[in-house]
N, C-alpha and C positions, 0 to 999 in steps of 0.2 A: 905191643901186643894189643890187638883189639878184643876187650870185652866179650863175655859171652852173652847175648842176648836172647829172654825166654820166646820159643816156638811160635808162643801165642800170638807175640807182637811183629815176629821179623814173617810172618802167614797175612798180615794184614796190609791193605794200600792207607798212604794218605786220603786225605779228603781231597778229591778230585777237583771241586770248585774251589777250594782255598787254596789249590796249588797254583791251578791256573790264573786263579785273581791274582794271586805273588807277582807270576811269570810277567804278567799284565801291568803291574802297578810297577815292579823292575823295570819292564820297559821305559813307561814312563818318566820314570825317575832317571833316566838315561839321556833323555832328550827327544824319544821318538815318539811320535804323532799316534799312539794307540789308544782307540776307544775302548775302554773295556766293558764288556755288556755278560760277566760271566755273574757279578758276583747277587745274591739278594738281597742287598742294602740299597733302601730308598734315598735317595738324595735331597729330601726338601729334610730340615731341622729339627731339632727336637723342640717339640712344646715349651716356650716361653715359661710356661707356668712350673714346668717342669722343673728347668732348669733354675728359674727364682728358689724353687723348692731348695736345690739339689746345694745352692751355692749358698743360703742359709743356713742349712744344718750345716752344712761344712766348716761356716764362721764361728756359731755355736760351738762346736767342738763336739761333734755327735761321734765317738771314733769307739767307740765299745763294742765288746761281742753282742750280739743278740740272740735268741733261743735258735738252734739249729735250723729247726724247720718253719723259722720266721717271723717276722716280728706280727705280734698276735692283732695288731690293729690291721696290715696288708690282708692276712688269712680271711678275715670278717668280712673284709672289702671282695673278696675272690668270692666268698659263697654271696656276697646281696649280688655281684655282675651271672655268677650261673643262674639265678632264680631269676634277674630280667632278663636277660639275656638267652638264655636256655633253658628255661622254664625247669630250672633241676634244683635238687634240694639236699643240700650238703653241710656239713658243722666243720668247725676249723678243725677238729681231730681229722679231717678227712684230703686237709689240705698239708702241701708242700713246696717250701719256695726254693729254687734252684739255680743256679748260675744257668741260666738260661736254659732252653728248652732243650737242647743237647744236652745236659749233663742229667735231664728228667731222664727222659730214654736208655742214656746210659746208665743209671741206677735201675731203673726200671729192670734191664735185663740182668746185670749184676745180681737182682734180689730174685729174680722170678726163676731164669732159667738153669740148670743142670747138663753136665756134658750129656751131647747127642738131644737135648729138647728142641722141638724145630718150630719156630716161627714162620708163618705164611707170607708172604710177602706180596701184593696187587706191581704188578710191571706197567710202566716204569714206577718208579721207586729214590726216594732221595737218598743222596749219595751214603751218607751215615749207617742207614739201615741196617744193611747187611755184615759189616766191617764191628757193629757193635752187637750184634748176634753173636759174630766168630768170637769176639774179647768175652761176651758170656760164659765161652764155652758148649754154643748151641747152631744149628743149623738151619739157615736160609732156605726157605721152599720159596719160588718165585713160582707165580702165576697170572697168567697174563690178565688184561682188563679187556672188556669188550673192543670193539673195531673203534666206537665213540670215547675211549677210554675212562668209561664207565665202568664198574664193580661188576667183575662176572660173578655172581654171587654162588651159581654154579659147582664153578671152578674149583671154588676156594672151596665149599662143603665137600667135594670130590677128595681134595687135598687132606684133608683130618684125617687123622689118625693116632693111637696110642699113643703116638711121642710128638704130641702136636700143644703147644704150649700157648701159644698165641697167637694171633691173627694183628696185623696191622693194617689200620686205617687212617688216610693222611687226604682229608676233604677241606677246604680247596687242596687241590695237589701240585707236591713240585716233584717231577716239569711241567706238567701239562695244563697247569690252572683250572682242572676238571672240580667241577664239584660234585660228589656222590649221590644220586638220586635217594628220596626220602623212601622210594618204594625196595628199593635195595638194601637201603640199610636197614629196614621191617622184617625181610626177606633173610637178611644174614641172621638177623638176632632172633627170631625166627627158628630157623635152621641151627643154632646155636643150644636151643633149648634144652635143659639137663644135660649139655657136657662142661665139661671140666677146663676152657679154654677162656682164658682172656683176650680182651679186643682191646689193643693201644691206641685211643682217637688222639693223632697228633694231629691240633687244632687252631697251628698257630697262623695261618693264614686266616682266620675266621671273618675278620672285619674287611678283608678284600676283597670284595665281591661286587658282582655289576648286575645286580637284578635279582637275583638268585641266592636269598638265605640257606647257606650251610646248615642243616639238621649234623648234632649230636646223635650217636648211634647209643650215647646213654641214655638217653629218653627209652628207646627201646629197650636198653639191655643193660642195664644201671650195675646191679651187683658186680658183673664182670668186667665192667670197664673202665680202663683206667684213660683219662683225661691229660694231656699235657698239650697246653700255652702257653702263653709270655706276651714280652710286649715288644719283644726287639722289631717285630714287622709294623703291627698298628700304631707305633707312637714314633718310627724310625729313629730307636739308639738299642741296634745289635749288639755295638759295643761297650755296654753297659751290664749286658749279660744277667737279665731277671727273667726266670721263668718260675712256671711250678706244676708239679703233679695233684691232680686228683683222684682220690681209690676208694674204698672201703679202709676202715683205721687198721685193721690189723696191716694192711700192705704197708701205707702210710710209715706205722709206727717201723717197722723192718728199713722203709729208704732210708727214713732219720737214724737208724743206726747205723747206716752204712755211711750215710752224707756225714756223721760226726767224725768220722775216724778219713775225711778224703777234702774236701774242701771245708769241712763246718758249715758255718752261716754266711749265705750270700754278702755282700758289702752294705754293709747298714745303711750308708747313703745311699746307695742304689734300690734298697727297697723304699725309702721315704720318693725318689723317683716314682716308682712302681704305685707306690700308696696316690701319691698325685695323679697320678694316666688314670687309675679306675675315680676317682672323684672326679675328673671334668667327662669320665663318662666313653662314647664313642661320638664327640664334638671332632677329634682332631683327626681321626680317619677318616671322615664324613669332608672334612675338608680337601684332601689330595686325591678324591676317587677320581672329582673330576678329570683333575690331569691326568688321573693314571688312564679315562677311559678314553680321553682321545689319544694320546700314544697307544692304547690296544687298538681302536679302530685303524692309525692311521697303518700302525706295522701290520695287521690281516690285511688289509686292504693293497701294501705293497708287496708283501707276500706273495700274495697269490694272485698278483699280476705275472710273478717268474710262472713263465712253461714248467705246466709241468706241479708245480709246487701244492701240497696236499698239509693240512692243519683239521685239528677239532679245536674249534675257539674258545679261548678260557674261558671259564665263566668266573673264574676269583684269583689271587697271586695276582703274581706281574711278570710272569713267565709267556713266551709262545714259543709250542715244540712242534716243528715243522717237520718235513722231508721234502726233498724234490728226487724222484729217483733218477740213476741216471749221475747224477751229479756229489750228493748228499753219500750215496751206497758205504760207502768208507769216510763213515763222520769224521772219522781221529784224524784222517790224513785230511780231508779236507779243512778242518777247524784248524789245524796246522798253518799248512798256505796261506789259509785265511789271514792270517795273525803273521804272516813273515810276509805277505808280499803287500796285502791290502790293510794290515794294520788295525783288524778288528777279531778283538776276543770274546768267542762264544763258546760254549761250552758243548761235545760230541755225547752223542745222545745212550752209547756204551755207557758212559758215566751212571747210568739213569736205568739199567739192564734195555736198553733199546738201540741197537743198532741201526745207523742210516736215518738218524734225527738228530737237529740239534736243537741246543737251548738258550734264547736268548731272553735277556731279561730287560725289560725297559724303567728299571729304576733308577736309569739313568735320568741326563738331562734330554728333551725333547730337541734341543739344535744337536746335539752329538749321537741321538738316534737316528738323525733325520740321515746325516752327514754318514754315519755306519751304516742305512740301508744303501747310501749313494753307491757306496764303495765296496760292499756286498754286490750289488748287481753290474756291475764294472768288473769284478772279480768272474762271476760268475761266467761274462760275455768274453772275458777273454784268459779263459781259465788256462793257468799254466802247465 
């Protein structure tokens, strides 16, 4: 007899990009020739320094609990990077360290929201979003972004209402590597003024960016805004799983009650990781942009040699969300084909609330991007 399982969970999809990376890395592990370009893990290693750290303490014998919400010398480290870094001014009561930046989010709604409280959501949208709303117990309001996939700022004030909880903000953004204009985020917080609604800047693409500093929408709108990053993207070891929240302390003090009773304290060796990546600073991001910017160049540039093919250019991430209409119209079935006949995994832009776009991620290696546009447009020319 199979189990009964509660409403909550059997209402909810997997995560769309980790199913597919599986489907992807199964293949592989099969014998077949598939590039996979779905998942957001960068390929170049984690920091030397890092890693000395991480295999020290380990010798040591560093295997103890530590305080819930982190070990108090990381905390210290998180508010001196928001004062250079973001010119914001924060005390460790204000901070929270989390099994990565996913389990901020998901506390975050856990503590915030109430059945029927509705969250705003900017389209497209990363895949979690919405799927950790419903497990709150609240509801997803999607609203679209400008044509450039900029912040209708608009929209979203249109959107508020009585059972309006929070607003989420994810600048640079996945999929679309957009970064949020400074006058936008002015403009929400702004429009925001005397209600009763928190803004979630999730900011963990922050250090990816080709030109164009990400603004904090807490600079603007500090009290209500609750901060979540990490290091899984700027230091590339996602699977290490360190992130953290930043709030006002009563919020604060409410995730640590909840994070003591569900995961406890991140992996102690993992924050002395975490503690190392903020002391050498942003030295090791600063090192891979370059690659990362010519794989963005060289993928627009092929891109949108396909007839037809339409993109707004990231300006941060290592994401590009395309369309070609015509071709692209039914992403799922096309990302399918894609993946069973030409042997490249990307991910359908539904995934992201955006139909007839997909997403492809170049954190991969540069010969297996190169060799995945090959055969992309091979695919395309003699579509089955």
């Amino acid at each position: 007899m199979d189990c009964k399982i509660c409403k909550k969970i059997i209402n909810i999809a997997p995560s769309a990009t980790l199913v597919l990376d599986k489907q992807a890395k199964d293949l592989i592990a099969k014998g077949e020739p598939v590039i996979n370009l779905t998942a957001g893990e960068l390929d170049f290693p984690a920091p030397l320094e890092i890693r000395k750290k991480v295999t020290k303490a380990t010798i040591k014998g560093f295997n103890t609990y530590t305080p819930t919400g982190g070990l108090p010398e990381l905390k210290k480290l998180i508010c001196k990077k928001l004062k250079k870094d973001n010119k914001l001014s924060y005390k460790s009561d204000e901070v929270i360290v989390t099994n990565g930046a996913k389990q901020s989010l998901f506390n975050i709604f856990q503590v915030i929201l109430g059945p029927g409280d509705e969250v705003i959501i900017p389209t497209p949208y990363w895949v979690s979003y919405v799927e950790q709303v419903k497990l709150g117990e609240g509801k997803a309001v999607l609203v679209p972004t400008d044509n450039n996939f900029d912040l209708n700022v608009d929209a979203v004030l249109k959107a508020i209402n009585k059972k309006t909880k929070a607003i989420i903000i994810n600048s640079p953004n996945n999929p679309t590597g957009k970064i949020y204009s400074e006058a936008n985020l002015k403009k929400l917080a702004k429009g925001l003024k005397g209600k009763d609604v928190w803004v979630i800047s999730d900011e963990i693409y922050e250090h990816l960016n080709y030109g164009i500093k990400p603004d904090s929408i807490a600079r603007f709108y500090k009290q209500r805004t609750i901060i979540v990053n990490g290091f899984s993207k700027s230091h590339a070891i996602t699977g290490w799983r360190v992130g953290y929240t930043v709030g006002n302390s009563h919020l604060i003090k409410s995730l640590e009650k909840l994070q003591s009773h569900s995961s406890g304290n991140v992996s102690n060796i993992m924050q002395i990781a975490a503690i190392e990546a903020l002391k050498t600073g942003n030295k090791y991001p600063k090192k891979f942009i370059p690659e990362l910017k010519k794989r963005r160049k060289y993928l627009i540039e092929k891109i949108l040699k396909i007839p037809g093919a339409t993109m707004a250019e990231p300006d941060g991430a290592f994401y590009v969300f395309f369309r070609i209409p015509g071709i692209t119209d039914d992403s799922e079935k096309f990302c399918q084909n894609l993946l069973k006949y030409a042997k490249v995994a990307v991910v359908p832009g539904e995934c992201f609330g955006k139909k007839g776009y997909i997403r492809l991620s170049y954190a991969n290696s540069t010969p297996k991007i190169k060799e995945a546009i090959s055969r992309i447009e091979k695919f395309i020319k003699n579509k089955p």
